[in-house]
C-alpha positions as CSV (number, residue, x, y, z in Angstrom):
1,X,49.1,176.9,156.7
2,X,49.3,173.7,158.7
3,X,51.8,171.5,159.9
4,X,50.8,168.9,157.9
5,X,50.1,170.5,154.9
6,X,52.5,173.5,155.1
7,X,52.2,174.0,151.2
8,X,48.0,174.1,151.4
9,X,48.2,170.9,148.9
10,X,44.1,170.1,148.1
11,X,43.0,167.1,150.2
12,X,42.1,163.8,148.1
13,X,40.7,161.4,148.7
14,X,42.3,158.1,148.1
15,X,40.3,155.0,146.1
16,X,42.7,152.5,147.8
17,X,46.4,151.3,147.9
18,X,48.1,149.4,145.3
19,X,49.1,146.0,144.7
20,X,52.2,146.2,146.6
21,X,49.8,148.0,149.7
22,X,53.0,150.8,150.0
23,X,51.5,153.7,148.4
24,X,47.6,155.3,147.7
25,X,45.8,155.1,144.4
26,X,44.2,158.2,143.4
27,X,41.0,158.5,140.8
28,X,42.3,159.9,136.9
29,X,40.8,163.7,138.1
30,X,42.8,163.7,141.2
31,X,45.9,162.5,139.3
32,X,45.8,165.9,137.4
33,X,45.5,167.6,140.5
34,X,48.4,165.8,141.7
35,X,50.5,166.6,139.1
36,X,49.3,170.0,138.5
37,X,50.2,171.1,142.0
38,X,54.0,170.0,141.3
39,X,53.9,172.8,139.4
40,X,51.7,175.5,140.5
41,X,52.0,175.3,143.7
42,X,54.1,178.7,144.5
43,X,56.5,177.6,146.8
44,X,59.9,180.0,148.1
45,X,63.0,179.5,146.7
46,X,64.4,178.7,150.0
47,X,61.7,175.4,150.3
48,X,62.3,174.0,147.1
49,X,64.1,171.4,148.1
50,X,61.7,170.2,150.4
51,X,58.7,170.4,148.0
52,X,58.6,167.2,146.2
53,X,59.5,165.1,149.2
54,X,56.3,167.0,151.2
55,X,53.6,166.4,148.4
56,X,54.6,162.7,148.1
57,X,54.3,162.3,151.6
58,X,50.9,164.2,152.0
59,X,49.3,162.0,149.3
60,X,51.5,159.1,150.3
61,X,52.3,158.4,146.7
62,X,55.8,157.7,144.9
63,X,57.6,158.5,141.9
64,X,55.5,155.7,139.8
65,X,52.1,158.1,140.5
66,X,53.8,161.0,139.0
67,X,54.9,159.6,136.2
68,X,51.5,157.7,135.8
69,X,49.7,161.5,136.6
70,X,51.7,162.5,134.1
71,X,50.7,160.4,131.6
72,X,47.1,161.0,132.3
73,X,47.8,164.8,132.3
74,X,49.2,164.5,128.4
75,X,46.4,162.2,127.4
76,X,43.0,163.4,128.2
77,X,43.7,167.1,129.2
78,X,43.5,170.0,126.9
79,X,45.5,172.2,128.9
80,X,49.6,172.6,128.9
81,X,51.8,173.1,132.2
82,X,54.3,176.2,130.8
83,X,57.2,177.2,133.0
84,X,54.6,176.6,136.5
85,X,51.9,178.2,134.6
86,X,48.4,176.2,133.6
87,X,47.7,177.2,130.1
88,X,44.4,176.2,128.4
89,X,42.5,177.2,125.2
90,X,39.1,178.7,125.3
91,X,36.2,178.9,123.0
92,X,36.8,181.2,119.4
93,X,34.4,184.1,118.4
94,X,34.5,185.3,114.7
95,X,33.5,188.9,115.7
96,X,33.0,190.6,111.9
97,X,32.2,189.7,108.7
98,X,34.2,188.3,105.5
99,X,36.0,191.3,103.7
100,X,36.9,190.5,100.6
101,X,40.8,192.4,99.9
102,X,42.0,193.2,96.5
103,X,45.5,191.4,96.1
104,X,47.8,192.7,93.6
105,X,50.1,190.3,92.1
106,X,53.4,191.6,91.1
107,X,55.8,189.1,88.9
108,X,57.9,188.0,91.8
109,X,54.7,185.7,92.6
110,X,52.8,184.8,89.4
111,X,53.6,181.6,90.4
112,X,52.3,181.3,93.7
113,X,49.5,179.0,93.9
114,X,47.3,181.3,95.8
115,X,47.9,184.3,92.9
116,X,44.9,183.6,91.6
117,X,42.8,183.6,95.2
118,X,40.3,185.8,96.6
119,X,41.7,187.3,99.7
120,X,40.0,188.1,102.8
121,X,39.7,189.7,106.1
122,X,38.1,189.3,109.4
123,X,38.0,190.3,113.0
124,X,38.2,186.9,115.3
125,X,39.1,186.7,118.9
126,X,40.3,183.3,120.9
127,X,40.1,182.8,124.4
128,X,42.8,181.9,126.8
129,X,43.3,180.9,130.4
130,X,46.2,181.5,132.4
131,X,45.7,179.8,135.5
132,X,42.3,179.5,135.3
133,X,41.9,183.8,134.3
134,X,40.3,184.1,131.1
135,X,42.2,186.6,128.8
136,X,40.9,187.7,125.4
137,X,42.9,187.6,122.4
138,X,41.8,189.4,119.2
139,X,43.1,189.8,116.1
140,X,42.6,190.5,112.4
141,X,42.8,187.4,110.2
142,X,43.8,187.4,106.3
143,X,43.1,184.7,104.7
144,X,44.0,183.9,101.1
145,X,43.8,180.2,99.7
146,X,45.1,177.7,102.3
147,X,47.3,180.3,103.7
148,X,46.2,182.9,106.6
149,X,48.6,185.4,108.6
150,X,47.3,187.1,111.6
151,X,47.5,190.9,112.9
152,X,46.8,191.0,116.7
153,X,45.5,194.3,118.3
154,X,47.1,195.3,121.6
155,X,45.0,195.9,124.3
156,X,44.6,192.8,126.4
157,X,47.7,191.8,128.3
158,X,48.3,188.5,126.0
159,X,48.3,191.0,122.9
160,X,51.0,192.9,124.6
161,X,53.2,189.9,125.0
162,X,52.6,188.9,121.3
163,X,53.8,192.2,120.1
164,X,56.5,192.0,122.9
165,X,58.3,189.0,121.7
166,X,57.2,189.8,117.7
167,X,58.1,193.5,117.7
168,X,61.5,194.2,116.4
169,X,64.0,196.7,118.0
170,X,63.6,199.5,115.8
171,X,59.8,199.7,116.8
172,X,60.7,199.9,120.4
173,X,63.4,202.0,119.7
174,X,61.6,204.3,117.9
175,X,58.1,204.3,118.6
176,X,56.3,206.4,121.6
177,X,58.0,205.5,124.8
178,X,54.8,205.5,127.0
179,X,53.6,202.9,124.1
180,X,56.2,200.6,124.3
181,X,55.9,196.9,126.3
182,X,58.7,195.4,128.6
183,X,58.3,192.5,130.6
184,X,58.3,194.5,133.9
185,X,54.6,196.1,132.7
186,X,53.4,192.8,131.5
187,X,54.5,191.5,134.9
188,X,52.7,194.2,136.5
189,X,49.4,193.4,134.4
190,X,49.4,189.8,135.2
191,X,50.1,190.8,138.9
192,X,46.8,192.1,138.8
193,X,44.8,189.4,137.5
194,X,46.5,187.1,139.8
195,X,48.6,185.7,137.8
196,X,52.6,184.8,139.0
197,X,55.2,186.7,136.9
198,X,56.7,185.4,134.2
199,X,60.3,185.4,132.8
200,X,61.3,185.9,129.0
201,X,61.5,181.9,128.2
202,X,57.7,181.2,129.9
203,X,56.5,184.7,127.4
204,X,58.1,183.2,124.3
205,X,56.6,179.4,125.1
206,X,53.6,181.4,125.7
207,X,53.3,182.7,122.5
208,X,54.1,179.8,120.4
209,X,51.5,178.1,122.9
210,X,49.1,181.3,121.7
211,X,49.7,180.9,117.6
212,X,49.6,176.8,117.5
213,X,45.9,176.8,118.9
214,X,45.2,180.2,117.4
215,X,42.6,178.7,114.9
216,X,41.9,174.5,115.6
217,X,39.4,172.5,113.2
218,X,36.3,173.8,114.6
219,X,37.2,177.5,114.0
220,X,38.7,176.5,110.3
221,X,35.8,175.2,109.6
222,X,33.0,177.8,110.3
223,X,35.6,180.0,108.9
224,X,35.5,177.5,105.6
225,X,31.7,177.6,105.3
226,X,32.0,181.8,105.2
227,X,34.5,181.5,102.5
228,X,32.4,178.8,100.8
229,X,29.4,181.3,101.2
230,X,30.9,184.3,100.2
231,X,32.1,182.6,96.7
């Protein structure tokens, strides 16, 4: 740590000053990084105060670039800033094959339009990044007409905090002690991948994060073709 940089902000280079000639212009890129490190830069409690006020100075920027960075963050990036964590979507992998399922229907949903659809199952996992640390995600998909539900094993340390904000009491009540996931063992998880703890609001954005990008049109679609295949 530096006087000048007591925060260890990255060093940008500026592409000039703006019209005005009272603050730097930075490139798109360095934007992001600008308005990344408002956020995931870990700075102490006690020095909070004294954050914002530091990086605007080291860049020699104002409150227009932030709001401009951020702007350029939510338009071209395919990442998300959760709670001071970076969280990005990674590539899919469909790991098995197509298993076809047989679906009893029962009278309480002869009418459901996908009665009369072949089910299916198969083993997919989806990358994520957490601050730049790739974490696997797998789970089982069933699939059955234009509807899919999702079983998640529970292994890698996102898994665990998909089960710990799905699971219901009973199963933590009631199921093997040494089994059962709390947010100070996911903490110690992420601890060791390098990755700052998180409290119960940054988990639960974290999983809705997880199932919205779960399956994008890419993955839906080679899943499509294997349905189209299979049939």
């Amino acid at each position: 740590m530096t006087n000048n940089n007591p925060f260890n902000l990255i060093p940008l280079n500026p592409t000039g000053r703006n019209e005005e000639d009272n603050v730097n212009t930075y490139a798109p890129e360095d934007m992001i990084t600008i308005y990344e490190q408002q956020f995931l830069t870990p700075v102490p409690e006690n020095e909070l105060t004294e954050f914002l006020p530091a990086l605007k100075a080291f860049y020699d920027i104002d409150d227009n670039t932030l709001d401009i960075s951020a702007v350029i963050f939510d338009a071209i990036t395919d990442a998300t800033i959760i709670y001071n964590h970076k969280v990005k979507t990674g590539d899919y992998q469909i790991v098995g094959s197509l298993v076809p399922e047989q679906i009893e229907n029962s009278e309480d949903n002869v009418d459901d339009e996908n009665s009369d659809s072949q089910a299916y199952t198969i083993d997919c996992m989806r990358t994520f990044f957490i601050n730049d640390v790739e974490i696997p995600y797998h789970f089982n998909l069933f699939i059955q007409g234009d509807g899919y539900s999702t079983l998640t094993e529970k292994n890698t340390v996102l898994e665990k905090i998909y089960w710990f904000v799905n699971a219901g009491f009973d199963e933590h009540l009631l199921g093997n002690p040494e089994d059962a996931v709390s947010l100070e063992s996911i903490n110690e998880e992420l601890a060791r991948l390098g990755i700052r703890e998180m409290d119960l609001s940054t988990i639960h954005q974290l999983v809705d994060y997880i199932e919205d990008n779960l399956i994008d049109d890419k993955m839906a679609e080679a899943l499509n073709t294997l349905i189209d295949d299979a049939e």
